[in-house]
N, C-alpha and C positions, 0 to 999 in steps of 0.2 A: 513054829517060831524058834525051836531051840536048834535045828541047824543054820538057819539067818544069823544066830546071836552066835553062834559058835565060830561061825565066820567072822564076825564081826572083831569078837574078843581074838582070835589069831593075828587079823589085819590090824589091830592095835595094838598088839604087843609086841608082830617083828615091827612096827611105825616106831615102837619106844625103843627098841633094842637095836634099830637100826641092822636087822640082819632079815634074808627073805626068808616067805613063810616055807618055802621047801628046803632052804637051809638048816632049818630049826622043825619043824611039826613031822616030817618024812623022816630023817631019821630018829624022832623021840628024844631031842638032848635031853641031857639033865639041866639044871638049871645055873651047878657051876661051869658045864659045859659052853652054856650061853654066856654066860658073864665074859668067860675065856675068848669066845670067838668076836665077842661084840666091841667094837671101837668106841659104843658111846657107855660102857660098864666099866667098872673097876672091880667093887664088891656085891656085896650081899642088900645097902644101902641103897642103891641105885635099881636095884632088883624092885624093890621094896617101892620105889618110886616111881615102879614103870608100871607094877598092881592098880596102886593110887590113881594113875594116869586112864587108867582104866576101868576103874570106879566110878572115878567122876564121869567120864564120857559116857558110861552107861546112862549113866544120874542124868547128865543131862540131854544126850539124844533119845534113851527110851523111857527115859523115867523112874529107871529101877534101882533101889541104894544096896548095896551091898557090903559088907562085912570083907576086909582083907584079909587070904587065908596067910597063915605064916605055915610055911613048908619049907624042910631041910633043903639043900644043894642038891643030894643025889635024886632030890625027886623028877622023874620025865616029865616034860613039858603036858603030855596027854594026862598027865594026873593033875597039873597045873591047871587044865581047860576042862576036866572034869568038875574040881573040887568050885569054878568061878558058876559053870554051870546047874550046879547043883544048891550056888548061895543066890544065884537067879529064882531057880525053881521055888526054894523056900520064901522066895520075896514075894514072888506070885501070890504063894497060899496066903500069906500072910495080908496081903491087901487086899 
């Protein structure tokens, strides 16, 4: 399940950032990198609320609740879909 869900959380994240998943996940942006190239970004804000966007759709298409990680600008997107994947895993054990 956790490469279905890894897909999933990429396909809704470029959906919120409005940039594709090979523009962003192939070359590993950072995450000021994406704010920069993204038309629907400004700041760090809008970062923040595209996690959120992504929380809930977990919540509500698998049922899973998750914790939003706060992580610096210079972090690569692949440590972004690590850190969502790994607040999955703990959510698992925990239910």
């Amino acid at each position: 399940m956790s490469n279905e869900l890894s897909a999933y959380i990429q396909r809704k994240f470029c959906e919120n950032v409005g940039l594709p998943e090979e523009e962003v996940f192939v070359p590993d942006l950072t995450l000021a990198a994406i704010i920069a190239r993204s038309e629907k970004m400004t700041n760090s804000v809008d970062l923040m609320e595209a996690f959120a966007r992504i929380a809930n759709a977990l919540r509500r298409d698998h049922g899973i609740r998750i914790r939003l990680p706060a992580l610096a600008l210079d972090t690569p997107i692949s440590k972004v879909l690590e850190v969502f994947l790994q607040e999955v895993e703990r959510q698992g054990r925990a239910a």
